[in-house]
C-alpha positions as CSV (number, residue, x, y, z in Angstrom):
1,X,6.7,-20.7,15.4
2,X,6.5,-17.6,13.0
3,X,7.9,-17.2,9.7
4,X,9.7,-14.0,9.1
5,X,10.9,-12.2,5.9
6,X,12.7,-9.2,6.6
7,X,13.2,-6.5,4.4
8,X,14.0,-2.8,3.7
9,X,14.7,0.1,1.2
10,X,12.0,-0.7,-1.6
11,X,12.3,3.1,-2.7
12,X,9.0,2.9,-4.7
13,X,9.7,-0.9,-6.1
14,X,9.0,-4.4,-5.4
15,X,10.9,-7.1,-7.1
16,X,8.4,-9.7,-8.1
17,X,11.4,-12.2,-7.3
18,X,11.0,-12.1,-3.5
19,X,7.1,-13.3,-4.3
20,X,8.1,-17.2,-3.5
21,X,9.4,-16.4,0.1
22,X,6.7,-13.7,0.7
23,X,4.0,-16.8,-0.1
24,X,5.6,-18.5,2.7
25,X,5.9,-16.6,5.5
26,X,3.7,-15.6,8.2
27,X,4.6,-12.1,8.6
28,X,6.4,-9.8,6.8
29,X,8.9,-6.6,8.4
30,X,9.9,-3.7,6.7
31,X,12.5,-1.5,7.7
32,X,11.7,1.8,5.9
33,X,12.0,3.7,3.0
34,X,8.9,2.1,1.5
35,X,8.6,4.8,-1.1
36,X,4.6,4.7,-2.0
37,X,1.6,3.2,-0.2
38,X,1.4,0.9,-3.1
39,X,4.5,-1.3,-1.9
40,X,3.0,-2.4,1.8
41,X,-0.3,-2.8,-0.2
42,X,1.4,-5.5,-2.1
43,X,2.9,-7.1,0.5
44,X,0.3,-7.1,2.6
45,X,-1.8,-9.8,0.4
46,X,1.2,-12.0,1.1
47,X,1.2,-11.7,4.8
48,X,0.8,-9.7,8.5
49,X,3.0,-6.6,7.7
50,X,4.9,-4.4,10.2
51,X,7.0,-1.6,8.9
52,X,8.0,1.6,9.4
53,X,8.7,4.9,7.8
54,X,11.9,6.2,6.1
55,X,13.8,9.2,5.3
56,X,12.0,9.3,1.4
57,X,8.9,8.2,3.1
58,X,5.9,10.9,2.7
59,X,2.7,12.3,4.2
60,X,0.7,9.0,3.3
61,X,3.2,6.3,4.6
62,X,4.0,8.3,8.1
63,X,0.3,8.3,8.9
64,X,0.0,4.4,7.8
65,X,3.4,3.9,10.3
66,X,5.5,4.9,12.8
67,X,9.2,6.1,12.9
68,X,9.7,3.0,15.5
69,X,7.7,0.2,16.2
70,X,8.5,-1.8,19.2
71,X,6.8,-5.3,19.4
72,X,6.5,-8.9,20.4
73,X,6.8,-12.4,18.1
74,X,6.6,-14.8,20.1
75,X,8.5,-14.1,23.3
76,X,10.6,-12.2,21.2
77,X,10.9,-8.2,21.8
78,X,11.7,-6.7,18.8
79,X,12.7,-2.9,18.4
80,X,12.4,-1.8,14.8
81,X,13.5,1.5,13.2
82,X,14.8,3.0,9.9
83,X,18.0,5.3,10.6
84,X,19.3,3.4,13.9
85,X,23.0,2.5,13.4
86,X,24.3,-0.5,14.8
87,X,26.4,-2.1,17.6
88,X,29.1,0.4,18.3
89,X,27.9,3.0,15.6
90,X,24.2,3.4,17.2
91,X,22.4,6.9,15.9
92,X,22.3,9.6,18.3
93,X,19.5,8.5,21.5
94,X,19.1,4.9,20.1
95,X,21.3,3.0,22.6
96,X,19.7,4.7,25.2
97,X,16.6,3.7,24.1
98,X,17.6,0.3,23.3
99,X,18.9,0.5,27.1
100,X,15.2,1.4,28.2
101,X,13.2,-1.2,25.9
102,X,15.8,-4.2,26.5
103,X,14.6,-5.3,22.9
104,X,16.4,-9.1,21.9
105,X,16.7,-7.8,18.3
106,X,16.9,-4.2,17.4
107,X,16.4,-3.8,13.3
108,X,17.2,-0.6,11.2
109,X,17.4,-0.2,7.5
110,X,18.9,2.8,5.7
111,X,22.6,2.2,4.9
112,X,21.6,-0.6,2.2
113,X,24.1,-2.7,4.3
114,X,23.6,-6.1,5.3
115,X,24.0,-6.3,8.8
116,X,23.3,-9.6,11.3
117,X,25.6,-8.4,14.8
118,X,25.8,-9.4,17.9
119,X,26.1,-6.7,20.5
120,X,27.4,-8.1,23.5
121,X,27.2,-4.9,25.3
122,X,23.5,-4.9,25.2
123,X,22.8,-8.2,24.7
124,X,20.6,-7.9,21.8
125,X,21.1,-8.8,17.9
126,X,21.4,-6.5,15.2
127,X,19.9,-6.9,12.0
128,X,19.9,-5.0,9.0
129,X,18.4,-6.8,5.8
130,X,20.5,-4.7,3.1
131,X,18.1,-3.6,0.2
132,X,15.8,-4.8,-2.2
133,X,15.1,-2.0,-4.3
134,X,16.2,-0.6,-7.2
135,X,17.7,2.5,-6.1
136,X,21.2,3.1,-4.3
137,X,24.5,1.8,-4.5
138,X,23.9,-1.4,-3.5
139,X,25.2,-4.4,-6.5
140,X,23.2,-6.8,-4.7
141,X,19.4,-7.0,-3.1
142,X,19.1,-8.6,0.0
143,X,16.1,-9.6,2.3
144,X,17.0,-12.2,5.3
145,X,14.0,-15.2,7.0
146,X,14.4,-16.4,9.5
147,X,11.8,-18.1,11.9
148,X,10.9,-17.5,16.0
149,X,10.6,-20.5,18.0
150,X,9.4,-18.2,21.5
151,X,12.5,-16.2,22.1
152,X,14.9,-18.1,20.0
153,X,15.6,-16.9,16.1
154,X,16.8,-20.3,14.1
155,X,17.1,-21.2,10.4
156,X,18.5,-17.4,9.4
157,X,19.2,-17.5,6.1
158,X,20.3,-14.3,3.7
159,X,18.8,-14.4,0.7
160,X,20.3,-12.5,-2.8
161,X,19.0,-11.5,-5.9
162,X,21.5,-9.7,-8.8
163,X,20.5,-6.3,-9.0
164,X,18.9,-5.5,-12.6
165,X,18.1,-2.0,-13.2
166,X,15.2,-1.4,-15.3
């Protein structure tokens, strides 16, 4: 079993709040726009970190990551990306990638949207953890944990924090 925080959209911040689940995970997934180095540096001394880069990401973070990560937890393929879409709405060439990789859960960041979909079509799920930092249009940050049991996601929870703008 792995314990998962998911997250995405930092834009250059990380809210201390998110601290007590970070100390209790095993690994820790960002979805993009990390805005500086220092961000995965911090969350790195919480746990394993897999990311990737964003739109705002620079020179320093796209040499650190990759525009798409594809992995395994578990016995669960994961597919991991910033600007991917989702079911029904996918960015240009991702279902046909999806189609090629036969991920079980295909993540994207970017719209600040909190997403958790079933696509039936591909038979994969969706998830998009919303955002948790200070920039956008968001009213509300979002990360989501959830934990792999093999292939199986269980105990998914969405977790809020009222946006405060410094």
């Amino acid at each position: 079993m792995k314990r998962i925080i998911l997250l995405s959209d930092s834009h250059h911040t990380i809210d201390e709040r998110i601290f007590p689940y970070l100390k209790k995970c095993d690994e820790i997934w960002h979805a993009g726009d990390i805005g500086k180095i220092e961000v995965t540096d911090t969350l790195k001394k919480f746990a394993a970190l897999r990311a990737v880069w964003g739109n705002i990401d620079d020179h320093i973070i796209r040499k650190e990551f990759r525009e798409t990560t594809y992995f395994k937890c578990e016995e669960l393929k994961v597919m991991m990306t910033h600007i991917g879409g989702y079911p029904g709405r996918y960015e240009k060439g991702i279902k046909e990638i999806i189609k090629n990789k036969k991920p079980d859960l295909f993540i994207s960041g970017h719209s600040h949207i909190l997403k958790i979909i079933h696509d039936k079509e591909l038979n994969l799920l969706h998830m998009n953890p919303g955002a948790i930092g200070n920039y956008g249009w968001h009213k509300v940050k979002t990360i989501i944990s959830f934990n792999v049991y093999g292939k199986e996601i269980k105990d998914l929870k969405v977790i809020e924090f009222p946006r405060i703008n410094n």
